[in-house]
GULOMAR-925750 format. One record per residue: residue number from 1; residue in one letter; x, y, z negated of N, C-alpha, C, O, CB in turn. Coordinates in steps of 0.02 Angstrom, whole numbers, plus 50000, padded with zeros to 5 digits. Glycine has a CB too. Layout:
BAMI	seq	type	n_px	n_py	n_pz	ca_px	ca_py	ca_pz	c_px	c_py	c_pz	o_px	o_py	o_pz	cb_px	cb_py	cb_pz
BAMI	NUM	a	X	Y	Z	X	Y	Z	X	Y	Z	X	Y	Z	X	Y	Z
...
//
This chain:
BAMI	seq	type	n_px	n_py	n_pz	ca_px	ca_py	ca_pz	c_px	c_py	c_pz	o_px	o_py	o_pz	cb_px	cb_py	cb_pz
BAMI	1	x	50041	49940	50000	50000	50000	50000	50043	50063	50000	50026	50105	50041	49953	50000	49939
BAMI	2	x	50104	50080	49957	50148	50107	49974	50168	50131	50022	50172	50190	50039	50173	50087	49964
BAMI	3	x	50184	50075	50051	50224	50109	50140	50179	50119	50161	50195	50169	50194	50269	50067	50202
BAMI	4	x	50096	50106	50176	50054	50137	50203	50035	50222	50199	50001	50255	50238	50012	50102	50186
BAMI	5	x	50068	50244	50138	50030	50284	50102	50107	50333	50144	50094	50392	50157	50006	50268	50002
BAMI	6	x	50161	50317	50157	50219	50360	50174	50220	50342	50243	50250	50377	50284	50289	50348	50133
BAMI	7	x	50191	50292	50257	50174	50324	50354	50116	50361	50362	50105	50396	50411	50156	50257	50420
BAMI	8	x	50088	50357	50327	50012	50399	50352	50042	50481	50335	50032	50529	50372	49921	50373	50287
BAMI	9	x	50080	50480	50269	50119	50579	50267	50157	50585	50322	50170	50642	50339	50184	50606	50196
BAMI	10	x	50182	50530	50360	50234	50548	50405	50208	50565	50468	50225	50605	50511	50282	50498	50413
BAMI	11	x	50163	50524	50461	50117	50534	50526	50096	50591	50538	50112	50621	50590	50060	50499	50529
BAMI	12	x	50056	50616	50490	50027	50677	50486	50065	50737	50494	50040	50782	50527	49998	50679	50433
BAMI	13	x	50135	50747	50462	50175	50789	50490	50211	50800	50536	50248	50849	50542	50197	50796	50468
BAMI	14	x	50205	50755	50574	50247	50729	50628	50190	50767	50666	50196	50828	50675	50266	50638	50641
BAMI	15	x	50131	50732	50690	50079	50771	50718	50064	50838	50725	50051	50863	50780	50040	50757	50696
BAMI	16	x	50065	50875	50660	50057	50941	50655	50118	50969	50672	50103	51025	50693	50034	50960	50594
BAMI	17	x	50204	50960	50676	50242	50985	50712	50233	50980	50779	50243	51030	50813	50289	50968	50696
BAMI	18	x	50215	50926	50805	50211	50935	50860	50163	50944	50916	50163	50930	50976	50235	50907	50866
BAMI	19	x	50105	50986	50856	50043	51009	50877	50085	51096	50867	50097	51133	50914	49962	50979	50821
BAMI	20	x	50096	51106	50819	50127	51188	50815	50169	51210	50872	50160	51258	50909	50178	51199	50750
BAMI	21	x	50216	51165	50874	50264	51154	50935	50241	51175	51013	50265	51217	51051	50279	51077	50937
BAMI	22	x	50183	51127	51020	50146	51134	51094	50092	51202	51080	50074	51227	51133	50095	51049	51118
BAMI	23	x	50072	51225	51037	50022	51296	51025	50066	51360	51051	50041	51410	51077	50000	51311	50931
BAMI	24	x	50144	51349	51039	50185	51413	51027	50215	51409	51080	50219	51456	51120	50231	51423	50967
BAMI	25	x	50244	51345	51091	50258	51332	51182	50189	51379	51223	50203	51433	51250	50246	51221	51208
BAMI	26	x	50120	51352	51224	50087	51368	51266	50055	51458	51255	50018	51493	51289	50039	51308	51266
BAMI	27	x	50086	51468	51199	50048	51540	51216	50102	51586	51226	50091	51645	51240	49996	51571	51154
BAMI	28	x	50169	51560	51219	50225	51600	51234	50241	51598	51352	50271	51636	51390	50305	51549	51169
BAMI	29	x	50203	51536	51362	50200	51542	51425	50152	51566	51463	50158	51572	51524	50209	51500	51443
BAMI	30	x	50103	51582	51432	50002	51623	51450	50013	51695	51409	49962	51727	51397	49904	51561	51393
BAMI	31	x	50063	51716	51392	50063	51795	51354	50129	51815	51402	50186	51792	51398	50080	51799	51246
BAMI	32	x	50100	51875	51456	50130	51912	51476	50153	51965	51453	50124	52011	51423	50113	51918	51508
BAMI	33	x	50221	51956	51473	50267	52017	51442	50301	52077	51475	50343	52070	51519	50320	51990	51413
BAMI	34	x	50277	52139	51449	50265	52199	51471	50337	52219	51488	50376	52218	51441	50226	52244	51423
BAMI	35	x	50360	52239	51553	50432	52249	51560	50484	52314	51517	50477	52374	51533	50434	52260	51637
BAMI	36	x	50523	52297	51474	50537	52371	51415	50574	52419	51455	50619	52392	51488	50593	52356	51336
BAMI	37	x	50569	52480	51462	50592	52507	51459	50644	52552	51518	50647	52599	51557	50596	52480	51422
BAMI	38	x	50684	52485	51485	50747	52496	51519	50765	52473	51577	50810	52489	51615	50791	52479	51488
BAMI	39	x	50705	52415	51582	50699	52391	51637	50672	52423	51710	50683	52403	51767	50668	52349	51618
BAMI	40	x	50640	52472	51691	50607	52514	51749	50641	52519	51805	50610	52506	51857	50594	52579	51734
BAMI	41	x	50701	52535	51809	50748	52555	51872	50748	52508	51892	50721	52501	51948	50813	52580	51871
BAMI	42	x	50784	52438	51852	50771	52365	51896	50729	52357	51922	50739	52317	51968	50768	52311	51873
BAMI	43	x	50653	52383	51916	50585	52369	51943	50577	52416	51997	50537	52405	52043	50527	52376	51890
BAMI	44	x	50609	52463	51994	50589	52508	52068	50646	52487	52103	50637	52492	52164	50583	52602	52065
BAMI	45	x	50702	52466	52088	50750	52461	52123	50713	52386	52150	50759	52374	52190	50826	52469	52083
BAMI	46	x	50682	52345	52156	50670	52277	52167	50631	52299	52232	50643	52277	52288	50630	52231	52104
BAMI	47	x	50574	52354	52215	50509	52356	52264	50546	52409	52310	50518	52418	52365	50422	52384	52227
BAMI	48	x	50601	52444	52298	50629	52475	52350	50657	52441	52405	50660	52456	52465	50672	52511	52330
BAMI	49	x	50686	52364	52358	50719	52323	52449	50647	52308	52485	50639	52301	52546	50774	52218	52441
BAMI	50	x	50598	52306	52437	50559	52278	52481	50489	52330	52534	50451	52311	52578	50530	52222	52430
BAMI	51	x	50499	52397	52504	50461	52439	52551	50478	52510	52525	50493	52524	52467	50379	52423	52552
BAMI	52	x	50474	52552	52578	50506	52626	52555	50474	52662	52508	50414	52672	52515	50511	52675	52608
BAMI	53	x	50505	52686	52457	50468	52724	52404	50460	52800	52421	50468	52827	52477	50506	52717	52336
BAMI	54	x	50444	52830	52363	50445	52902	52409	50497	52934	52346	50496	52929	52285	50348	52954	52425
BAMI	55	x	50547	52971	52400	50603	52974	52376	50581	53059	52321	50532	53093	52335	50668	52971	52448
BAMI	56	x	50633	53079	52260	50626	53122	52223	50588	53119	52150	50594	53160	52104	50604	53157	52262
BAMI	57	x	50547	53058	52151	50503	53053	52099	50498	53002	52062	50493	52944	52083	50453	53062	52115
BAMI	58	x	50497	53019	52001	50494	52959	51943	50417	52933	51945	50371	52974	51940	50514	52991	51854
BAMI	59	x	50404	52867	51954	50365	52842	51932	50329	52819	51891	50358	52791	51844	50368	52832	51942
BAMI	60	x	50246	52822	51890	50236	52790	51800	50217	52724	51810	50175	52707	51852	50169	52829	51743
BAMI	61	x	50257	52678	51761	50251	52592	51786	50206	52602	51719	50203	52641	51671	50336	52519	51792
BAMI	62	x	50164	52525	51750	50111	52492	51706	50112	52432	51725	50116	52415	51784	50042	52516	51708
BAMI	63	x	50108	52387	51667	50092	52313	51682	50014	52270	51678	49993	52281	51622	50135	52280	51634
BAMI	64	x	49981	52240	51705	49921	52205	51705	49940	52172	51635	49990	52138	51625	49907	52154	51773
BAMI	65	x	49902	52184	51597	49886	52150	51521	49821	52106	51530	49814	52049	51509	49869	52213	51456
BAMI	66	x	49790	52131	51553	49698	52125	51535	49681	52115	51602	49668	52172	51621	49650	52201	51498
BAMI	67	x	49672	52075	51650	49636	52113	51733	49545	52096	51720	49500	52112	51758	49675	52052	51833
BAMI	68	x	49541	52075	51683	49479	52094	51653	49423	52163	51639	49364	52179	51647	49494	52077	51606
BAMI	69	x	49477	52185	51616	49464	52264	51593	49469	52326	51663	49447	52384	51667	49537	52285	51528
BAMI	70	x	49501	52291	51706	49513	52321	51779	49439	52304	51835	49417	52346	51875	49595	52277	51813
BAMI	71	x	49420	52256	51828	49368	52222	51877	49330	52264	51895	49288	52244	51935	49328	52171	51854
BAMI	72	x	49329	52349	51873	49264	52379	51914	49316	52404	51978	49289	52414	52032	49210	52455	51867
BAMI	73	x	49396	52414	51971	49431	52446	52027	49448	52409	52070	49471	52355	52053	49482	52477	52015
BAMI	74	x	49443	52423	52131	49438	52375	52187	49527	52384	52204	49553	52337	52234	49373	52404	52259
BAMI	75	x	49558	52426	52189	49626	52411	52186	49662	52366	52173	49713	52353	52204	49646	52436	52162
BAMI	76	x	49637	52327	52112	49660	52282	52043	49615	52203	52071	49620	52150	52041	49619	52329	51944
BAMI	77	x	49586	52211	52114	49550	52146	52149	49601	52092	52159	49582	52043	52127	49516	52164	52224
BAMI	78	x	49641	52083	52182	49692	52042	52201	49758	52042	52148	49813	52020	52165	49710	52065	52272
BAMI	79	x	49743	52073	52079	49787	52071	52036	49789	52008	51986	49747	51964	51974	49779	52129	52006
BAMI	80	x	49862	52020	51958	49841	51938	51917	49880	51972	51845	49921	52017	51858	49894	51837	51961
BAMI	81	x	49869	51952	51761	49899	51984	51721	49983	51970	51743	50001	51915	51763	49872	51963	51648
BAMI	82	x	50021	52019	51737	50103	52016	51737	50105	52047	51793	50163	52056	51811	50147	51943	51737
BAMI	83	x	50065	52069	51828	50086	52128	51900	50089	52194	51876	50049	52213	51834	50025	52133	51969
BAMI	84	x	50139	52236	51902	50166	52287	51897	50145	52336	51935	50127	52322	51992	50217	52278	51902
BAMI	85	x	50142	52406	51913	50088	52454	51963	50158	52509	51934	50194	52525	51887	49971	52474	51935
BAMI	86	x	50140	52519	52003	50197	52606	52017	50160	52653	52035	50117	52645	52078	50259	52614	52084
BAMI	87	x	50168	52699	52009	50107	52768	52018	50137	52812	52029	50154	52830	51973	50060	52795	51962
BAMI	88	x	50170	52865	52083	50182	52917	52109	50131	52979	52126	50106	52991	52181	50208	52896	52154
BAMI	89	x	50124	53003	52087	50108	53068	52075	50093	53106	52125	50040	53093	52153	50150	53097	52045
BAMI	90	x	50128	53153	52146	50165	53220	52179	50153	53161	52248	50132	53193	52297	50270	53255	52143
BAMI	91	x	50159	53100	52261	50147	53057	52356	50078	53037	52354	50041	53026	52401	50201	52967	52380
BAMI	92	x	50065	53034	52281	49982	53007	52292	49991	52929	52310	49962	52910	52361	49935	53052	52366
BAMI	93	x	50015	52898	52285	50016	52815	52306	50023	52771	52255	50059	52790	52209	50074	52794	52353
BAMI	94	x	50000	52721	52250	50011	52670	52205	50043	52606	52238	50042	52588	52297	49946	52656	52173
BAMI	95	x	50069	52579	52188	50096	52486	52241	50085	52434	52183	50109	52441	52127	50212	52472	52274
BAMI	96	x	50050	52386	52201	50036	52330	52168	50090	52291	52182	50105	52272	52239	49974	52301	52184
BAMI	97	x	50140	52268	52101	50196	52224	52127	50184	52150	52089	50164	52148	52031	50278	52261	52107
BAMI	98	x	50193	52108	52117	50206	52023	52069	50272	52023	52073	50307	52016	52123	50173	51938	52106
BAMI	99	x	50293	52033	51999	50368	52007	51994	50372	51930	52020	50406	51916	52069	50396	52010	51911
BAMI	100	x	50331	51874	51980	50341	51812	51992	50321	51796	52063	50322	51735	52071	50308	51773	51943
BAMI	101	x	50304	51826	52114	50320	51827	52190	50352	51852	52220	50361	51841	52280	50290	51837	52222
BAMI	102	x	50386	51906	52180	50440	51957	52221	50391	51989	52279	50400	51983	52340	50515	51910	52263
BAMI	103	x	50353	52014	52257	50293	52019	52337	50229	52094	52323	50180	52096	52286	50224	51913	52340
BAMI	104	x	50254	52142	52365	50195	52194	52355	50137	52173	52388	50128	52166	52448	50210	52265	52382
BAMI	105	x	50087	52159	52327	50013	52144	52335	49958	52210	52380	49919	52205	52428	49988	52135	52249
BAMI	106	x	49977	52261	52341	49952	52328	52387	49974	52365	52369	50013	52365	52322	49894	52353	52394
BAMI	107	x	49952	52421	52409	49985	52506	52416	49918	52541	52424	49886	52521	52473	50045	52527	52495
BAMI	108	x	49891	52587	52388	49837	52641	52411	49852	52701	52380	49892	52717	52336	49763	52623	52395
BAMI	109	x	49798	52738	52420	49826	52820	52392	49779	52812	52303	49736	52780	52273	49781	52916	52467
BAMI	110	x	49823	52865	52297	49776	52883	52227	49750	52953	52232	49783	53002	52249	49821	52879	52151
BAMI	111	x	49687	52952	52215	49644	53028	52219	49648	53064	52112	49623	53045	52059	49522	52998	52257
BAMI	112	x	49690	53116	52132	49673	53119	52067	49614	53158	52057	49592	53176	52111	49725	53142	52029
BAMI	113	x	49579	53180	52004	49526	53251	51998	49555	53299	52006	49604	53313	51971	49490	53268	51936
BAMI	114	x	49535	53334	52052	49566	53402	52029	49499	53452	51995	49443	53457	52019	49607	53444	52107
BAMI	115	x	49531	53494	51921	49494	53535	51869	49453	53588	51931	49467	53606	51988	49557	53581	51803
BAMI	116	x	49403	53600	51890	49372	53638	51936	49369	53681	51895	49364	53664	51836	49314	53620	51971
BAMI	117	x	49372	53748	51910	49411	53824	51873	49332	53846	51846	49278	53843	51876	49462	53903	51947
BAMI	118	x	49345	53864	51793	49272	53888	51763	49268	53975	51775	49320	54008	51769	49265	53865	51667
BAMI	119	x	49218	54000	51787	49221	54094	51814	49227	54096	51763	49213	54055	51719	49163	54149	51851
BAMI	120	x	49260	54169	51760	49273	54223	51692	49206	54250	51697	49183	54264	51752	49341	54291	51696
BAMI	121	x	49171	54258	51638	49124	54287	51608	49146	54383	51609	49108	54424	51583	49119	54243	51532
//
């Protein structure tokens, strides 16, 4: 009864390591990670071999976290979480990038608002 009683603890921990094991494996490979920082230049420098940027201007990068939260923009249609968006300003353009394809998904203009001036009273 003994050794029953110290395979069944062994068992059980054995199990739960290697239930913890496969949880942290799998959400460390389904949790996309937002490129830091410093990385930015590497990221424009990547989509530059692959199509002309518009030269003079810093871009604002964003990464797909959520494409959930995107589904009313028809831009973000063909996006997957871990794609990268470059936003140029001052050219009016955006580029949809997949790092894990090395591959620009799209390019469209961007309309920003422009303020509409209120009369002086």
């Amino acid at each position: 009864m003994r050794k029953f009683t110290i395979f069944a603890i062994l068992l059980f921990i054995s199990l739960g390591a290697v239930g913890a094991a496969g949880y942290f494996y799998w959400t460390s490979r389904h949790t996309p990670i937002p490129p830091p920082a410093a990385d930015n230049q590497n990221v424009v420098d990547k989509i530059g071999r692959l199509i002309e940027l518009p030269a003079g201007e810093d871009p604002t990068i964003a990464t797909v976290t959520d494409k959930t939260k995107l589904a009313n923009q028809a831009f973000f249609d063909p996006a997957e979480n871990g794609d990268v968006v470059l936003i140029y300003t001052n050219a009016k353009k955006a580029y949809l990038y997949r790092p894990s394809a090395n591959k620009i998904i799209d390019v469209a203009p961007v309309n920003f608002p422009t303020p509409t001036p209120t009369p002086a009273p």
